[in-house]
KEBADO-549243 format. One line per 5 residues: number of its first residue (from 1); their letters; for each residue x, y, z of N, C-alpha, C. Coordinates in Angstrom, 3 decimals, padded with zeros to 6 digits. Example, Ala and Ser with C-alpha at 12.3 -4.5 7.8 and 13.67 -1.06 7.14 Angstrom:
residues 2
1	AS	013.190 -005.690 007.800 012.300 -004.500 007.800 013.200 -003.300 007.800 | 012.850 -002.250 007.080 013.670 -001.060 007.140 012.900 000.030 007.870
END
This chain:
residues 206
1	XXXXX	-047.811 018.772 062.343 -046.907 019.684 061.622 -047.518 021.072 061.594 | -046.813 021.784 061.976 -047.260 023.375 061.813 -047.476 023.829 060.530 | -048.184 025.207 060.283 -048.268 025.951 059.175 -047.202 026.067 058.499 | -046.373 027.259 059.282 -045.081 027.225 058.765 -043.942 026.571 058.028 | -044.103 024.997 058.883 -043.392 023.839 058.191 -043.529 023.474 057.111
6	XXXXX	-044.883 023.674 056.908 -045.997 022.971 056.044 -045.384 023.995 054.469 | -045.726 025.346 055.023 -045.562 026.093 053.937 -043.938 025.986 053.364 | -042.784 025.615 054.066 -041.442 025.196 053.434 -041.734 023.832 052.931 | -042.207 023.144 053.297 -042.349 021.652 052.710 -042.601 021.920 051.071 | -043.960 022.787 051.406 -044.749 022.597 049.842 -044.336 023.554 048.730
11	XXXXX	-043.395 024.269 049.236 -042.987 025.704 048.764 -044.329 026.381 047.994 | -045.591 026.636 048.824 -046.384 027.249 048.595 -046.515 028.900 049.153 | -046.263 029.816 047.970 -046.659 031.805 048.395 -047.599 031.909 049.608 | -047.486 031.852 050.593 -048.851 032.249 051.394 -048.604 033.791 052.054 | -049.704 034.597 051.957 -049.472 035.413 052.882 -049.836 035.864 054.398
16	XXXXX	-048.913 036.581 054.687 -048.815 037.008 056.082 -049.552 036.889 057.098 | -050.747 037.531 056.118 -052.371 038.072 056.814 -053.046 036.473 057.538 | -053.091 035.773 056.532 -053.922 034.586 056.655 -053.465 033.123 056.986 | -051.817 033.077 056.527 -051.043 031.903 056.789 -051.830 030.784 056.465 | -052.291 031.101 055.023 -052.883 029.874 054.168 -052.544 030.172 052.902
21	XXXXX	-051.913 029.176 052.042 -051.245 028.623 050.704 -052.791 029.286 049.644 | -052.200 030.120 049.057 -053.412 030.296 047.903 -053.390 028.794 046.872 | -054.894 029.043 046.390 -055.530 027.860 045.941 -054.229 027.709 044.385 | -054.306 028.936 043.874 -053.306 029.376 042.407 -052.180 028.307 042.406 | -051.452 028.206 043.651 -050.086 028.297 043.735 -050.113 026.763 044.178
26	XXXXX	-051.378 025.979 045.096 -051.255 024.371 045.206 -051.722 024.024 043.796 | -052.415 024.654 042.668 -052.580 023.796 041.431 -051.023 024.036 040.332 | -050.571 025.305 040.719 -049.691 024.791 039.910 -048.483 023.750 040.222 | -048.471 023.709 041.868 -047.250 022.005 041.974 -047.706 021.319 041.857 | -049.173 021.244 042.062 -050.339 019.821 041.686 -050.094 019.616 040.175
31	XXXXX	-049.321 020.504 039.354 -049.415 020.402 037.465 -047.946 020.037 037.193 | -046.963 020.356 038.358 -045.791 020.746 038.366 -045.060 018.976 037.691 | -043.936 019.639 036.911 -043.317 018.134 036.076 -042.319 017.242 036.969 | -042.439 017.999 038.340 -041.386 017.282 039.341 -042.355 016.219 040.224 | -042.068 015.130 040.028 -042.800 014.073 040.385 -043.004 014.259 041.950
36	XXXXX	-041.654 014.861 042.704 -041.541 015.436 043.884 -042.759 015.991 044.361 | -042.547 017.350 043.862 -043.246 018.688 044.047 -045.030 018.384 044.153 | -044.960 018.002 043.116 -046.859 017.207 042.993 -046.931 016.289 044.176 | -046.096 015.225 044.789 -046.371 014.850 046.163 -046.312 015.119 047.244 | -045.660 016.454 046.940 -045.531 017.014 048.597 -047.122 018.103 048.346
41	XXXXX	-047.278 018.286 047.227 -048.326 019.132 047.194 -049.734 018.503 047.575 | -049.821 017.390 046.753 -051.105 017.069 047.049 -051.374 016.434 048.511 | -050.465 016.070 049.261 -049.885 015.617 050.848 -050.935 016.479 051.416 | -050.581 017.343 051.333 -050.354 019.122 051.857 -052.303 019.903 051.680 | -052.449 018.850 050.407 -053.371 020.505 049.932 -054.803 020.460 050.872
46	XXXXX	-054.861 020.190 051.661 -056.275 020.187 053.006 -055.711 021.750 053.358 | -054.461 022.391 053.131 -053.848 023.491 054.040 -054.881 024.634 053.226 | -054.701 023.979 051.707 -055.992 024.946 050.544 -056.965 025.092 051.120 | -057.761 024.426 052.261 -059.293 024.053 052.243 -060.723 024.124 051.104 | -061.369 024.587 051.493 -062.578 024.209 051.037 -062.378 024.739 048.775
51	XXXXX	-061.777 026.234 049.162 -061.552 026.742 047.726 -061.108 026.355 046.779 | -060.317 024.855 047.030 -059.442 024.595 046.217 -060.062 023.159 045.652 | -061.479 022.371 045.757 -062.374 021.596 045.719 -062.163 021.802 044.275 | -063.398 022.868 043.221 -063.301 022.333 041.862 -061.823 023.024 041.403 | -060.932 023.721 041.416 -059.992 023.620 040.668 -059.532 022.595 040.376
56	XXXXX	-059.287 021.199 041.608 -058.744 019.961 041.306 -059.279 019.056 040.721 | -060.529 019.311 040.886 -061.620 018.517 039.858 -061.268 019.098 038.714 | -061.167 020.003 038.421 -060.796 020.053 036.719 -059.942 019.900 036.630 | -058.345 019.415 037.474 -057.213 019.046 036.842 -057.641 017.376 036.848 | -058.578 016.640 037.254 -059.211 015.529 036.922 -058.766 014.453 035.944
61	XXXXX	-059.165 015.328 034.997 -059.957 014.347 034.195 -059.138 015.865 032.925 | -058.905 014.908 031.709 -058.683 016.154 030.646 -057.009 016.491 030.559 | -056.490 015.658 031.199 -054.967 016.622 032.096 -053.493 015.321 031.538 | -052.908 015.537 031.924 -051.878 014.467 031.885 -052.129 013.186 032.836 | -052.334 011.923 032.965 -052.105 011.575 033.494 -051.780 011.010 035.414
66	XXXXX	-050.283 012.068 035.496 -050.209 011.892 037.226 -050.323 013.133 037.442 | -050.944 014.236 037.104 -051.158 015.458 037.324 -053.051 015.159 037.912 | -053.473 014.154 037.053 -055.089 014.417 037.436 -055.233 012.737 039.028 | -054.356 012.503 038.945 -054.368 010.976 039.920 -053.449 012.216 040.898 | -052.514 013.150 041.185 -052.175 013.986 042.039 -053.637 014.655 042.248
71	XXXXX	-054.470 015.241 041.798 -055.168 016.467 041.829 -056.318 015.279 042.648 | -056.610 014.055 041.977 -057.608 013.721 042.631 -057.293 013.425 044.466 | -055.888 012.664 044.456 -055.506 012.521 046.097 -055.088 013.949 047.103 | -055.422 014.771 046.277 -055.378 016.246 047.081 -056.778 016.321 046.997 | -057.691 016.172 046.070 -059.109 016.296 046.714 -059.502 015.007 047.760
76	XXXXX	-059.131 014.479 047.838 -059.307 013.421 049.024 -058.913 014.043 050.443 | -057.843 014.252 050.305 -056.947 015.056 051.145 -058.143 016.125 052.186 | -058.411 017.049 051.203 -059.142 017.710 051.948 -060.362 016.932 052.304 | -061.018 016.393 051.516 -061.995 015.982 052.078 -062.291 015.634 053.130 | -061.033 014.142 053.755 -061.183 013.818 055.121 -060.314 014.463 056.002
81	XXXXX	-059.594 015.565 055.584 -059.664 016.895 056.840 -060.199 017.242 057.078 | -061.960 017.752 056.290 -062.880 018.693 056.763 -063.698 017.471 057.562 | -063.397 016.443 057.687 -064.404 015.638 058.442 -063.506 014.960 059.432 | -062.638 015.645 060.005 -062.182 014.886 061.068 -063.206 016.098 062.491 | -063.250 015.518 063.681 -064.567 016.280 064.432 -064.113 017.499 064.946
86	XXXXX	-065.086 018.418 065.043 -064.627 019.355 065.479 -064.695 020.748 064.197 | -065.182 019.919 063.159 -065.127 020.704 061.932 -066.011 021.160 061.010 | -067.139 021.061 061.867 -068.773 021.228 060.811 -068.208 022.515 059.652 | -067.892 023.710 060.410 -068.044 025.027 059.215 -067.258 024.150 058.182 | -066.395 024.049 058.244 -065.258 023.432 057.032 -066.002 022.323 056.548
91	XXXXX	-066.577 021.457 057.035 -066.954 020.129 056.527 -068.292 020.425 055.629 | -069.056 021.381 056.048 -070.426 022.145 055.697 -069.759 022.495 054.123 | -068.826 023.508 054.371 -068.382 024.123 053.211 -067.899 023.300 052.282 | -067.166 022.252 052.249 -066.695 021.504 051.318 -067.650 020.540 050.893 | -068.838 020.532 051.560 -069.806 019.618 050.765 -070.452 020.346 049.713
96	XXXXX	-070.827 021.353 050.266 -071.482 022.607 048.936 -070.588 022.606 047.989 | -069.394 022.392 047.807 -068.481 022.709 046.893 -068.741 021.069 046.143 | -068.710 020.284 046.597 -068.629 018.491 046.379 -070.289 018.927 045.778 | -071.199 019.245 045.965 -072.169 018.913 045.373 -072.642 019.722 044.359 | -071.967 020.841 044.156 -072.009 021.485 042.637 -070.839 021.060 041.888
101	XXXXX	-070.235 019.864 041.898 -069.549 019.235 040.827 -070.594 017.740 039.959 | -071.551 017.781 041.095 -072.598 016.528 040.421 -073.539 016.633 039.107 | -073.315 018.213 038.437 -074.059 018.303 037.491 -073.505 017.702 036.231 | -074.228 017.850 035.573 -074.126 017.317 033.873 -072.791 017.963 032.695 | -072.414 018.677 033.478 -071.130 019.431 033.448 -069.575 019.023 033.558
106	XXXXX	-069.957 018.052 034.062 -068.937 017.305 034.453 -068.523 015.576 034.100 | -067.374 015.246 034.179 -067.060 013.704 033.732 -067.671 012.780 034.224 | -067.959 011.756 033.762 -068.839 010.618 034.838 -067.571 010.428 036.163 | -066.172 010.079 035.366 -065.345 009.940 036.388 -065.017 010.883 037.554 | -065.238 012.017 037.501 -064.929 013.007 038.362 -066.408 012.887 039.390
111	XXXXX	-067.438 012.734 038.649 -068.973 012.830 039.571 -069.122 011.564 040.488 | -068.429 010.267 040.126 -068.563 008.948 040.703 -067.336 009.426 041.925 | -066.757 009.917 041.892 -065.371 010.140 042.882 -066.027 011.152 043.681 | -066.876 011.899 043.241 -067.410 013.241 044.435 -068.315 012.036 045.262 | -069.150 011.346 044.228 -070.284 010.505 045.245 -069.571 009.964 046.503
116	XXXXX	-068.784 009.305 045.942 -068.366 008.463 046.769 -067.230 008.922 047.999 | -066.690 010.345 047.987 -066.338 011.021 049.087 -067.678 012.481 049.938 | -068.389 012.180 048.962 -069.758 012.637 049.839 -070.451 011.355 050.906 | -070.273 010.138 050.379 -070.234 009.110 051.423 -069.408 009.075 052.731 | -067.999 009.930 052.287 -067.433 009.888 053.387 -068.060 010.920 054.995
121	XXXXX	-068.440 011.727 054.115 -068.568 013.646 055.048 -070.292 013.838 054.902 | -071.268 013.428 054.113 -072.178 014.589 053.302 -073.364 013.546 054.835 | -074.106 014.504 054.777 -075.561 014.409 055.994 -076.666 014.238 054.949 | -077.587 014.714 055.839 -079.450 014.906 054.992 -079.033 016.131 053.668 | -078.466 017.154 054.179 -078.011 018.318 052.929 -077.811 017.511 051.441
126	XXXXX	-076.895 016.410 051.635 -076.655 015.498 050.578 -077.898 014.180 049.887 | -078.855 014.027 050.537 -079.270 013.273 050.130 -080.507 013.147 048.944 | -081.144 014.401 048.635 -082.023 015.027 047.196 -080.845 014.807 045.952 | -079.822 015.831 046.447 -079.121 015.496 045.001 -078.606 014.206 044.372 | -078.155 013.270 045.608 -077.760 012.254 045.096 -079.133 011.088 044.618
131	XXXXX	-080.316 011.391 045.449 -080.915 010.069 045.136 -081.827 011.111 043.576 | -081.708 011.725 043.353 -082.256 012.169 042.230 -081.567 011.473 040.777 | -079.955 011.187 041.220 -078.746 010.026 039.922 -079.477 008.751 040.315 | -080.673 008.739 040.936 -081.001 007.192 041.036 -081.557 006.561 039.798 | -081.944 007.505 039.072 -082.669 007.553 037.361 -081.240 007.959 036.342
136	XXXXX	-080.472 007.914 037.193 -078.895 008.150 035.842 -078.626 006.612 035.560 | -078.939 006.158 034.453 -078.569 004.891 034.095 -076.914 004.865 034.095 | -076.328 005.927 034.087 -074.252 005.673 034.591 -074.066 005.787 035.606 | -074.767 006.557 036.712 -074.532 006.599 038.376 -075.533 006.362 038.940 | -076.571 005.370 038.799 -077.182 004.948 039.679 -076.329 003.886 040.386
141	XXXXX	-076.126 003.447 040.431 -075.841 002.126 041.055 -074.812 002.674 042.521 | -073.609 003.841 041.578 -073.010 004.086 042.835 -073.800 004.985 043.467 | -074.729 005.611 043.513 -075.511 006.781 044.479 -076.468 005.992 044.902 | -076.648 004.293 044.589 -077.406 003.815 045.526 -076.810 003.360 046.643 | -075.562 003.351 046.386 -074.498 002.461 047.482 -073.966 003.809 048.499
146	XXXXX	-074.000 004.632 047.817 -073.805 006.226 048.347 -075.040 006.177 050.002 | -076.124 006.455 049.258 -077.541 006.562 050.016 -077.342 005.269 051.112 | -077.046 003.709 051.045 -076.777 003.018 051.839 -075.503 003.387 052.833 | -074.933 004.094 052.302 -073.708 004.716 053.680 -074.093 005.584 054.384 | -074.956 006.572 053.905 -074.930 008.051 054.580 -076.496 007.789 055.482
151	XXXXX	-075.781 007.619 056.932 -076.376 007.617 058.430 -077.537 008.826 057.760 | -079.033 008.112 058.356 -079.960 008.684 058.727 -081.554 008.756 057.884 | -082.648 009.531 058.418 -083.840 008.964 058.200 -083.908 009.405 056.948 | -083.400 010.737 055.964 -083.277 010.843 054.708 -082.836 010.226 053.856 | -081.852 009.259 054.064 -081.512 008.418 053.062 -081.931 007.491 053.307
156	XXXXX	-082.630 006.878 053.999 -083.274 005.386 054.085 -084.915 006.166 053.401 | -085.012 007.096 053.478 -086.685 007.010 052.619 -086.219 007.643 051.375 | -084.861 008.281 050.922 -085.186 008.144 049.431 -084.298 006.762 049.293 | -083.971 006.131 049.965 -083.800 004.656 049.018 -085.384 003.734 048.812 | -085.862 003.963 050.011 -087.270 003.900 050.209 -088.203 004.188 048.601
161	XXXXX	-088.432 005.443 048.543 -089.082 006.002 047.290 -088.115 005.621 046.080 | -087.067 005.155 045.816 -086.376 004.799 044.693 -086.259 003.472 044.611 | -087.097 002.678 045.630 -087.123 001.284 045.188 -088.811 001.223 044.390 | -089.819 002.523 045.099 -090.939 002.534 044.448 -090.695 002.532 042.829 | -090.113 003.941 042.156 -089.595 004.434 041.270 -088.665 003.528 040.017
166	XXXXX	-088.217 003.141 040.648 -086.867 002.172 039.928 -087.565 001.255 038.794 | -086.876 000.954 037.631 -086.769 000.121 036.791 -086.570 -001.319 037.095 | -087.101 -002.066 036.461 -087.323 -003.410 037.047 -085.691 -003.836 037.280 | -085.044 -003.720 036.143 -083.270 -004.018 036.470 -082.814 -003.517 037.808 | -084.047 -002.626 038.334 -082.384 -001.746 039.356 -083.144 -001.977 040.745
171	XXXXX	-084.750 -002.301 040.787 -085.403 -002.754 042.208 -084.275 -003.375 042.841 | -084.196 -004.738 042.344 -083.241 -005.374 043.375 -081.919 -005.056 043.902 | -080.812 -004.091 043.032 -079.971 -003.148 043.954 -080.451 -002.957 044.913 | -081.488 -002.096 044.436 -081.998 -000.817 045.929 -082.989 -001.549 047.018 | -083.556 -002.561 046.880 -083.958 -003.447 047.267 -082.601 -004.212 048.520
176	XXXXX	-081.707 -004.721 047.832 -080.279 -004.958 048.526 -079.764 -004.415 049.605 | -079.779 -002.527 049.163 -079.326 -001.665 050.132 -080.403 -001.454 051.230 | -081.948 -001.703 050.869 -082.862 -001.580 052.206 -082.498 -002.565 053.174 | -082.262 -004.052 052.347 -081.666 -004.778 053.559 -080.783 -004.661 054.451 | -080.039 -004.206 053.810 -078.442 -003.906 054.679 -078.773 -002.841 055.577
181	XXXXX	-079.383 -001.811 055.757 -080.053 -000.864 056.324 -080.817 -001.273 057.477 | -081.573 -002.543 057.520 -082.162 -002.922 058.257 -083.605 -003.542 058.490 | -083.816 -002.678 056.389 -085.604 -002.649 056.488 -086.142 -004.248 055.503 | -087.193 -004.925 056.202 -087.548 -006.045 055.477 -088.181 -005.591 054.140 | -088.030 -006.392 052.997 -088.400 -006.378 051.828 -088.802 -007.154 051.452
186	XXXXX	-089.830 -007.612 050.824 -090.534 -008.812 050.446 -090.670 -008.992 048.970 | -089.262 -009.807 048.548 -088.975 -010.016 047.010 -088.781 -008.487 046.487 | -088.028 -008.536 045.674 -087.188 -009.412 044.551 -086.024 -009.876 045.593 | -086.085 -011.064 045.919 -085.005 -011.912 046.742 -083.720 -011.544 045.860 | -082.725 -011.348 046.656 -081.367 -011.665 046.385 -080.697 -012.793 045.580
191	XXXXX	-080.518 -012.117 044.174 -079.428 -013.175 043.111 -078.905 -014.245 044.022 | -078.322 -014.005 045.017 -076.999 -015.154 045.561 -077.869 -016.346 046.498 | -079.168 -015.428 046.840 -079.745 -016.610 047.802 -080.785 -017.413 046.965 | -080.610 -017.073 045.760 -081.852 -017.544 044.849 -081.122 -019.101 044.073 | -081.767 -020.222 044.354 -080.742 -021.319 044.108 -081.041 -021.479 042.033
196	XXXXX	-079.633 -022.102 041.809 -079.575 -022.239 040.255 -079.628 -023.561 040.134 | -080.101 -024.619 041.036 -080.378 -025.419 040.480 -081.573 -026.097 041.298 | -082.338 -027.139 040.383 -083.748 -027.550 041.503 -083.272 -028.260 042.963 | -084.119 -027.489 043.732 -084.031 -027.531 045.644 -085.702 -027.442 046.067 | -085.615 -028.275 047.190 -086.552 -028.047 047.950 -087.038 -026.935 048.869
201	XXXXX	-085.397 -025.982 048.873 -085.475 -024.576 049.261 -085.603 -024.144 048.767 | -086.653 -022.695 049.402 -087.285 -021.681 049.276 -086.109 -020.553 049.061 | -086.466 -020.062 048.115 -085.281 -018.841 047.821 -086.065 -017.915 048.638 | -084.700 -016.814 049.629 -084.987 -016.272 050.857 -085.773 -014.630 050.648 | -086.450 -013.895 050.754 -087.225 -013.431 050.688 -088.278 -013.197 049.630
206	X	-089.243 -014.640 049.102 -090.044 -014.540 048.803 -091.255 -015.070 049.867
END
Protein backbone atom coordinates (compact mmCIF):
# COMPACT_ATOMS: atom_id res chain seq x y z
CA UNK A 1 0.00 0.00 0.00
CA UNK A 2 1.33 3.37 -0.82
CA UNK A 3 1.80 6.49 1.35
CA UNK A 4 -0.84 8.23 -0.05
CA UNK A 5 -3.42 5.43 0.41
CA UNK A 6 -2.22 4.95 3.65
CA UNK A 7 -2.67 8.60 4.56
CA UNK A 8 -6.71 8.45 3.29
CA UNK A 9 -7.12 5.22 5.12
CA UNK A 10 -5.93 6.69 8.48
CA UNK A 11 -7.12 10.18 7.91
CA UNK A 12 -3.82 11.25 9.28
CA UNK A 13 -2.50 15.56 8.57
CA UNK A 14 0.76 14.76 6.91
CA UNK A 15 2.71 17.20 5.22
CA UNK A 16 3.84 17.79 1.81
CA UNK A 17 7.53 18.10 2.59
CA UNK A 18 7.94 14.67 4.21
CA UNK A 19 4.78 12.47 3.36
CA UNK A 20 4.82 11.14 6.91
CA UNK A 21 1.65 11.26 9.41
CA UNK A 22 2.85 13.42 12.44
CA UNK A 23 3.29 11.47 15.64
CA UNK A 24 0.29 14.28 17.32
CA UNK A 25 -2.27 13.27 14.93
CA UNK A 26 -1.65 8.97 15.07
CA UNK A 27 -2.17 9.43 19.06
CA UNK A 28 -5.07 11.21 18.81
CA UNK A 29 -7.08 8.26 16.53
CA UNK A 30 -5.05 5.90 18.68
CA UNK A 31 -7.42 7.88 21.75
CA UNK A 32 -10.15 8.39 19.23
CA UNK A 33 -13.92 6.97 20.63
CA UNK A 34 -14.50 5.40 17.12
CA UNK A 35 -13.66 1.87 17.59
CA UNK A 36 -12.99 2.22 13.70
CA UNK A 37 -10.60 5.01 13.63
CA UNK A 38 -8.24 3.48 16.53
CA UNK A 39 -7.98 0.34 14.10
CA UNK A 40 -7.18 1.72 11.15
CA UNK A 41 -4.75 3.79 13.17
CA UNK A 42 -2.90 1.54 15.04
CA UNK A 43 -2.80 -0.86 11.53
CA UNK A 44 -1.08 2.07 10.10
CA UNK A 45 1.14 3.58 12.85
CA UNK A 46 4.85 1.95 11.62
CA UNK A 47 3.98 5.05 8.88
CA UNK A 48 4.82 7.23 12.55
CA UNK A 49 8.18 5.43 12.81
CA UNK A 50 10.61 5.53 15.33
CA UNK A 51 9.01 9.08 17.14
CA UNK A 52 6.00 7.80 17.94
CA UNK A 53 7.61 4.76 20.38
CA UNK A 54 7.04 6.53 23.96
CA UNK A 55 3.98 8.54 23.17
CA UNK A 56 2.21 5.06 22.86
CA UNK A 57 3.78 3.78 25.75
CA UNK A 58 2.17 6.31 27.72
CA UNK A 59 -1.18 5.79 26.19
CA UNK A 60 -0.29 2.19 27.82
CA UNK A 61 -1.04 1.84 30.77
CA UNK A 62 -3.14 4.81 32.83
CA UNK A 63 -5.69 5.28 29.76
CA UNK A 64 -9.04 3.71 29.00
CA UNK A 65 -8.92 0.46 28.36
CA UNK A 66 -8.99 -0.16 24.21
CA UNK A 67 -7.21 3.04 23.77
CA UNK A 68 -3.98 1.52 25.72
CA UNK A 69 -4.48 -2.40 24.01
CA UNK A 70 -4.78 0.06 20.51
CA UNK A 71 -1.61 2.07 21.53
CA UNK A 72 0.16 -1.08 22.57
CA UNK A 73 -0.58 -3.02 18.89
CA UNK A 74 0.65 0.20 17.16
CA UNK A 75 3.79 -0.12 19.19
CA UNK A 76 4.17 -3.57 17.93
CA UNK A 77 3.38 -2.39 14.66
CA UNK A 78 6.31 -0.43 14.40
CA UNK A 79 8.42 -2.46 15.98
CA UNK A 80 8.39 -5.34 13.47
CA UNK A 81 8.54 -2.78 10.61
CA UNK A 82 11.79 -1.48 11.77
CA UNK A 83 13.03 -5.08 11.70
CA UNK A 84 11.96 -6.32 8.59
CA UNK A 85 15.77 -6.36 6.49
CA UNK A 86 17.03 -3.80 4.94
CA UNK A 87 16.38 -1.49 7.92
CA UNK A 88 19.25 -1.12 10.45
CA UNK A 89 18.94 3.05 10.64
CA UNK A 90 15.20 2.59 11.59
CA UNK A 91 15.64 -0.59 13.53
CA UNK A 92 18.86 1.12 15.40
CA UNK A 93 16.56 4.02 16.16
CA UNK A 94 13.65 2.37 17.58
CA UNK A 95 15.67 0.36 19.91
CA UNK A 96 17.16 3.53 21.60
CA UNK A 97 13.73 4.65 21.94
CA UNK A 98 12.57 0.82 23.39
CA UNK A 99 15.38 1.07 25.79
CA UNK A 100 14.78 4.37 27.50
CA UNK A 101 11.31 3.13 28.42
CA UNK A 102 13.14 0.31 30.77
CA UNK A 103 13.68 2.71 33.57
CA UNK A 104 12.02 2.90 36.93
CA UNK A 105 9.76 5.41 35.44
CA UNK A 106 7.70 3.38 34.04
CA UNK A 107 4.84 0.46 34.58
CA UNK A 108 6.06 -3.02 35.14
CA UNK A 109 3.45 -3.69 32.34
CA UNK A 110 4.67 -1.37 29.78
CA UNK A 111 8.67 -2.43 30.64
CA UNK A 112 7.78 -6.39 30.34
CA UNK A 113 6.16 -5.53 26.73
CA UNK A 114 9.37 -3.36 25.65
CA UNK A 115 11.53 -6.56 26.89
CA UNK A 116 9.94 -8.71 25.15
CA UNK A 117 9.76 -6.76 21.65
CA UNK A 118 13.47 -5.92 22.23
CA UNK A 119 13.64 -9.79 21.87
CA UNK A 120 12.17 -9.31 18.72
CA UNK A 121 14.80 -6.44 16.98
CA UNK A 122 17.50 -5.47 19.94
CA UNK A 123 21.52 -6.92 19.23
CA UNK A 124 24.65 -6.64 21.77
CA UNK A 125 23.42 -2.60 22.13
CA UNK A 126 20.56 -4.35 24.15
CA UNK A 127 22.10 -6.64 26.23
CA UNK A 128 23.77 -4.43 29.63
CA UNK A 129 20.46 -2.93 30.08
CA UNK A 130 18.47 -5.83 30.08
CA UNK A 131 20.70 -8.31 31.99
CA UNK A 132 21.23 -5.60 34.64
CA UNK A 133 16.67 -6.45 35.47
CA UNK A 134 18.38 -9.75 36.18
CA UNK A 135 18.44 -8.48 40.03
CA UNK A 136 14.67 -6.96 39.46
CA UNK A 137 12.84 -9.44 41.53
CA UNK A 138 9.45 -8.30 38.94
CA UNK A 139 11.47 -8.65 35.62
CA UNK A 140 13.90 -10.95 36.08
CA UNK A 141 12.57 -13.86 34.91
CA UNK A 142 11.30 -12.20 31.64
CA UNK A 143 14.85 -10.50 30.78
CA UNK A 144 16.19 -13.87 31.41
CA UNK A 145 14.08 -15.37 28.69
CA UNK A 146 14.78 -12.01 26.80
CA UNK A 147 18.83 -12.70 27.01
CA UNK A 148 17.99 -16.50 25.88
CA UNK A 149 16.48 -15.08 22.50
CA UNK A 150 18.77 -12.38 21.56
CA UNK A 151 21.49 -14.18 19.01
CA UNK A 152 25.03 -13.73 20.18
CA UNK A 153 28.29 -13.80 22.36
CA UNK A 154 26.86 -10.87 24.68
CA UNK A 155 24.02 -12.41 25.82
CA UNK A 156 25.21 -15.81 26.42
CA UNK A 157 28.02 -14.27 28.90
CA UNK A 158 25.70 -12.01 30.69
CA UNK A 159 23.43 -14.99 31.18
CA UNK A 160 26.76 -16.52 31.93
CA UNK A 161 27.71 -13.87 34.81
CA UNK A 162 23.97 -13.84 36.05
CA UNK A 163 23.93 -17.40 36.75
CA UNK A 164 27.30 -16.49 38.87
CA UNK A 165 25.31 -13.53 40.56
CA UNK A 166 21.80 -14.89 40.95
CA UNK A 167 19.91 -15.83 44.06
CA UNK A 168 19.60 -19.31 44.87
CA UNK A 169 15.66 -19.18 43.63
CA UNK A 170 16.63 -17.82 40.24
CA UNK A 171 20.18 -20.05 39.41
CA UNK A 172 18.09 -22.60 37.99
CA UNK A 173 16.02 -20.26 35.49
CA UNK A 174 19.20 -18.95 34.21
CA UNK A 175 20.79 -22.09 34.55
CA UNK A 176 17.69 -23.43 32.10
CA UNK A 177 18.34 -20.71 29.55
CA UNK A 178 22.31 -21.73 29.39
CA UNK A 179 20.99 -25.01 28.38
CA UNK A 180 18.84 -24.12 25.74
CA UNK A 181 21.70 -21.98 24.39
CA UNK A 182 23.81 -24.79 24.16
CA UNK A 183 26.18 -24.43 27.21
CA UNK A 184 26.61 -27.56 29.73
CA UNK A 185 25.79 -26.85 33.33
CA UNK A 186 26.48 -28.98 36.04
CA UNK A 187 23.41 -28.84 38.54
CA UNK A 188 21.00 -27.28 39.69
CA UNK A 189 19.34 -30.03 37.35
CA UNK A 190 16.06 -29.22 35.93
CA UNK A 191 12.65 -29.37 38.18
CA UNK A 192 11.01 -31.68 35.39
CA UNK A 193 13.95 -34.11 35.05
CA UNK A 194 14.37 -34.34 38.77
CA UNK A 195 12.13 -37.52 39.73
CA UNK A 196 9.31 -37.03 42.70
CA UNK A 197 9.29 -40.20 43.58
CA UNK A 198 12.12 -42.96 44.73
CA UNK A 199 14.06 -44.27 41.30
CA UNK A 200 17.07 -45.80 40.60
CA UNK A 201 17.54 -42.80 38.21
CA UNK A 202 19.88 -40.31 38.39
CA UNK A 203 18.25 -36.93 38.09
CA UNK A 204 19.88 -35.42 34.77
CA UNK A 205 22.50 -32.98 35.32
CA UNK A 206 23.93 -33.80 38.49
Amino acid sequence: MQTTSIRSVVGLSVPAATAEPAVGDLVRQIQSEDPEVRAKAWQHAFIAGPGAVKPLASLMTGTALEVGRAAKRGLWKIVRHAGRPGADPERTHVVGELLGLLGDGRSREVRVEVLWMLSEIGGDKCVGPIAALLSDAELREDARMVLQRIAGAGSLAALKAGLESAPDDFKLNIAQSLRLRGVQVPGPACQKLTPTKKTKVKPVGR
